[in-house]
N, C-alpha and C positions, 0 to 999 in steps of 0.2 A: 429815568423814573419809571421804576415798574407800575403799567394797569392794573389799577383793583381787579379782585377775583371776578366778580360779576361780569366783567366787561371781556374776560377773557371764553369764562364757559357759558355767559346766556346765548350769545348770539350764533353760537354752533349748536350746544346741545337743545336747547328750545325748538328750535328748527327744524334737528335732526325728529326731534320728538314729536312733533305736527307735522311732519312728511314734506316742509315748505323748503324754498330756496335760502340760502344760509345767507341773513342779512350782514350787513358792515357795524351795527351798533347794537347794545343790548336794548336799547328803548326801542328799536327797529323788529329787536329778536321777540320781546315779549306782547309788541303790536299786531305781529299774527295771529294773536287770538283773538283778533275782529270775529262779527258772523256771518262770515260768509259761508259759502258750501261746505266748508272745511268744518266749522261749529256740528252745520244743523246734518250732516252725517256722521258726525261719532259720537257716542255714547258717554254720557257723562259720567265720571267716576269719583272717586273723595280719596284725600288724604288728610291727615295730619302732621304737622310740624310743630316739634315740641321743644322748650329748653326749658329742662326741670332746674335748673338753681334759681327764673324769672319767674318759672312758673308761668310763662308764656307760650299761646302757642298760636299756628293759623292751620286755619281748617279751609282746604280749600274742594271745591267743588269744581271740574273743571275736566275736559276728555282728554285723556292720559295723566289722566292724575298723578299716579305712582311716580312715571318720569318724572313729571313736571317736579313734584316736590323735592324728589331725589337729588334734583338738578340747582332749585332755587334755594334749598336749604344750603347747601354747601356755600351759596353767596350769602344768603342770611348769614349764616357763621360768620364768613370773613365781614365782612362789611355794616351789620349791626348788632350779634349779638356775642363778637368776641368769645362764644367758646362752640362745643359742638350742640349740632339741631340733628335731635331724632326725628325719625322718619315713622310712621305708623300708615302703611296703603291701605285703602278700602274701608278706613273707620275713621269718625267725624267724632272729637272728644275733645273737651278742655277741663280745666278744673274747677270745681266746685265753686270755691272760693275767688274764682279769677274775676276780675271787673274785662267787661268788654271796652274795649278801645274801638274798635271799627268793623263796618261791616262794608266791602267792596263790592263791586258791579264791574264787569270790562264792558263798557261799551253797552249795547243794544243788546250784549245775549245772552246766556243763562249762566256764564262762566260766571262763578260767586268765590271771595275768601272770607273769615270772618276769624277776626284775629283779637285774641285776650293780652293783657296783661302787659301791652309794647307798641305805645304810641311810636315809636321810634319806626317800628314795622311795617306801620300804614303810610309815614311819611315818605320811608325807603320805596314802598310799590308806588304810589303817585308821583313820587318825582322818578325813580326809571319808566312807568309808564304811566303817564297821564288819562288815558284811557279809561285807568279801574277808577270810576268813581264812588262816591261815599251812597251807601244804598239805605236810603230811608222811606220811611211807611208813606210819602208821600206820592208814592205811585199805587196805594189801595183807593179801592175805586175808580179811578180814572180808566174810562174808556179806550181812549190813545195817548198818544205821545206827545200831542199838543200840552191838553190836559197836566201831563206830567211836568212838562216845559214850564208851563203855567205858574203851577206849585210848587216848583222848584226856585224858582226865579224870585217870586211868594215870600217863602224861606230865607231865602238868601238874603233879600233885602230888610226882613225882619229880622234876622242875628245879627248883618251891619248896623242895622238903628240903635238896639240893645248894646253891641258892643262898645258902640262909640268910634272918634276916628280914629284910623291907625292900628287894630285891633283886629285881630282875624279868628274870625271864630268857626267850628262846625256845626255842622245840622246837625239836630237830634236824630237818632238811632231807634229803628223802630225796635217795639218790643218782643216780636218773635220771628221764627219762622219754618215754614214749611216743612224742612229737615228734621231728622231726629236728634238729635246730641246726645250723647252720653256724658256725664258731670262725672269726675274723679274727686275725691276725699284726696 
């Protein structure tokens, strides 16, 4: 039985691309983008990942951008969106008309994606890394991280109440952010 693609190029190329030691697992390869030293000295960069026939795309925000997406698109391709992912470095764009599906967090640091049009997208990065979490406006205002814990937790038990049992639902998505976007017609 041949290894899906991902499992074959994250956990070298990801590695190579963060200067880290070459894990045994792709969930191990995409976990080095914790924040440690490695985050808070490189400079952050953008890319875009596009599949014009879904009309989806992820914009990620993250130091080595270029690699990184160069790298995860080729697994997107195989693995969720069965055909090819354009690549656009250094420019953060989706399409006009595209509905947002998720907005990620990895971890504690400023590494962000934010992906249109392909719930399927968001699913594939939290289940190879559990890490990127779902990033909602529920860390405006909050002082620390307590706080944040707080209103997270907050959240969470309010969309289980709503949803009923057995039902798994996501936090709402906040409504902007920081970055520019450019909108495509």
């Amino acid at each position: 039985m041949q290894q899906p693609l991902y499992m074959m190029i994250a956990p070298i190329a990801i590695a190579a691309t963060l200067a880290v030691p070459t894990p045994v697992r792709a969930t191990d390869a995409l976990a080095t983008l914790h924040g440690s030293s490695t985050e808070a000295s490189q400079e952050l960069s953008s890319c875009t990942m596009a599949v014009p026939p879904a009309r989806a795309t992820v914009e990620a925000e993250i130091a080595n951008a270029a690699d990184f997406c160069e790298l995860v698109s080729h697994a997107l391709a195989a693995e969720v969106f069965r055909t090819p992912v354009l690549v656009t470095p250094a420019l953060l764009w989706h399409y006009a008309d595209a509905a947002l599906s998720c907005r990620l967090r990895y971890g504690e640091t400023r590494y962000r994606m934010t992906i249109h049009n392909s719930r399927a997208a968001c699913r594939w990065l939290k289940r190879l890394a559990p890490k990127w979490n779902l990033e909602t406006s529920l860390a405006a205002d909050c002082p620390d991280r307590a706080c944040v814990a707080s209103r997270r937790k907050r959240e969470r038990t309010r969309i289980a109440a709503e949803a009923g049992p057995g039902v798994k639902k996501e936090a709402p998505e906040r409504a902007g952010s920081g970055t520019q976007r450019k909108e495509l017609q």
